[in-house]
N, C-alpha and C positions, 0 to 999 in steps of 0.2 A: 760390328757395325761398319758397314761402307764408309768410306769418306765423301763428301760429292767431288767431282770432278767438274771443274772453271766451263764454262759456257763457251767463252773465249778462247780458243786455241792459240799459240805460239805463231803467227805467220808464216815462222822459217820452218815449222813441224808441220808434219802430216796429223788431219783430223783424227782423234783416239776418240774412245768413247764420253759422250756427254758433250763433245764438239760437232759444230755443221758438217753437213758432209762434204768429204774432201771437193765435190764439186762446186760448193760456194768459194771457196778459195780463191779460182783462179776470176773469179767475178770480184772479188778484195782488191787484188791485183792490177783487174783494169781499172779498177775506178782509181786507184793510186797514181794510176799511170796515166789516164785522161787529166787530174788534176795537175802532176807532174809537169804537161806538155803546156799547160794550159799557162799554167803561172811563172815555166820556169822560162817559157817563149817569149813571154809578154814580157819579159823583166832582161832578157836577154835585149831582145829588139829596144827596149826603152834605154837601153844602158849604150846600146849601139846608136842611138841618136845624141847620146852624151858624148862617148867619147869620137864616132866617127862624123858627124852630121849628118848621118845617115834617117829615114823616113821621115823629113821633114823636122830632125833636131838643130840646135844650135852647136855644134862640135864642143870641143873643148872648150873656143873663146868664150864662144855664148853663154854656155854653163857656166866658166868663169863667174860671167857679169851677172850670172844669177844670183848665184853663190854668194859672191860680193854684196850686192840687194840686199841678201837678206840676213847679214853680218856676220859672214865666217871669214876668220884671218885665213890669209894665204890661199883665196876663192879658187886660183888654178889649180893648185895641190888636191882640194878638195873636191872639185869636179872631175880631178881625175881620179881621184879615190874610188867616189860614187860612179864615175862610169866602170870602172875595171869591178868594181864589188857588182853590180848590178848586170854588167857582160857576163862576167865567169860564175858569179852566184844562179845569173837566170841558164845558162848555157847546165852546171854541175845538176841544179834540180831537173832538166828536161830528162838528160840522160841517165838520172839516179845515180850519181857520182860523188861519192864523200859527199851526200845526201846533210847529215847532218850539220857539216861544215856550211856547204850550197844554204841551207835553209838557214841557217845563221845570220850568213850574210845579205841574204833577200831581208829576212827579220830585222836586221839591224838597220840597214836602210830604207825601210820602208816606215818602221817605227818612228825614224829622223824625221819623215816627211809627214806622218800623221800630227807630230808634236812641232812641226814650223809650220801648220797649213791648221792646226786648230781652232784657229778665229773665224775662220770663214763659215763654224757650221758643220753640219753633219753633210748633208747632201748635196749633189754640185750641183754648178758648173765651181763654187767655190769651195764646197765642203771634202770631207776627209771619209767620205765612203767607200769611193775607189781603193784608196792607201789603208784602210782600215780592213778591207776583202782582201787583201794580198799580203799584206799583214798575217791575217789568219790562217789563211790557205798556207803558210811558208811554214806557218809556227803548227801547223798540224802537220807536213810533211817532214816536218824535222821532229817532233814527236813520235808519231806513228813509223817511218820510215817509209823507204821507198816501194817496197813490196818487191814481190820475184821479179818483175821484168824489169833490172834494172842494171848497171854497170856493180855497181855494189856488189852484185852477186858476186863477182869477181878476185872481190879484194874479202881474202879469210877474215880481216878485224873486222871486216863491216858487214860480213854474208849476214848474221846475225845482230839485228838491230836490237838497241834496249833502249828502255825508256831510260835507263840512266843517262846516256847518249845524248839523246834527244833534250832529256831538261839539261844535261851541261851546255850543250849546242844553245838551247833557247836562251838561258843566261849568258852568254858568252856575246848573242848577238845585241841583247836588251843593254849590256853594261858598256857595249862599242858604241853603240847608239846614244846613252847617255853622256858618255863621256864626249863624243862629237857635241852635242846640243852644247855643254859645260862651256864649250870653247868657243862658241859663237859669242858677238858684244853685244 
């Protein structure tokens, strides 16, 4: 008796029998790679308003006072945290770059912002929709991985994504996250 063979193919493997054909593949790839650019731009550019003042942000000071507002010790430390986590986290997911790590740290910081902005609601101009979509979007490309077209390919630990990866990445971003919230007054 046959065994069946996963519907699902391996990413990094070529389609065997009982998987799509290798032409859907490289259709996997771009939409990994649309979402990539998508969330890893938007979190780059947001983190470059933190830490440079850059697109109409508050630089480092202003973050600061935000920080501050909203009762975390040492508000400079921490704006600069969030801006370099949010620079280099949105920059490593555009490029597919230590993917897992990148989506961590998107995950981590954006989980921050879901759970200090939860009063206001689900939908904005106050609520946590936005941060709740990039959220998800980080924690699914830190799961799934970055697909072929990606910097990753590059590096042999990481040519081959696994979901073990990916849930340690996703706890690793959720526990920096809560541990940041702990220390807010």
């Amino acid at each position: 008796m046959a065994t069946p063979t996963s519907t699902y193919p391996r990413p990094d493997t070529a389609s065997g029998p009982g998987g799509p054909p290798a032409s859907a593949l490289p259709a996997q790839d771009a939409g990994l790679l649309v979402l990539r650019l998508a969330i890893g731009l938007t979190m780059a550019v947001h983190g470059a308003q933190k830490l440079f003042g850059w697109f109409g942000g508050g630089g480092l000071e202003g973050t600061g006072m935000f920080f501050a507002s909203l009762g975390y010790p040492s508000p400079e430390a921490f704006a600069l945290v969030a801006a370099l986590t949010e620079t280099l986290g949105g920059i490593g997911l555009a490029l597919g770059l230590l993917t897992p790590l990148a989506g961590a740290a998107v995950l981590g910081t954006m989980a921050n912002a879901v759970a200090v902005k939860w009063g206001g609601g689900f939908f904005s101009p106050q609520g946590v929709e936005y941060e709740v979509l990039l959220t998800a979007g980080a924690a699914a490309l830190t799961l799934s991985g970055p697909g072929r077209w990606a910097a990753d390919r590059a590096l042999p630990v990481l040519r081959s994504h696994r979901l073990s990866h990916g849930a340690a990445a996703v706890a690793l971003g959720l526990a920096a996250a809560g541990a940041t919230l702990l220390l807010r007054s």
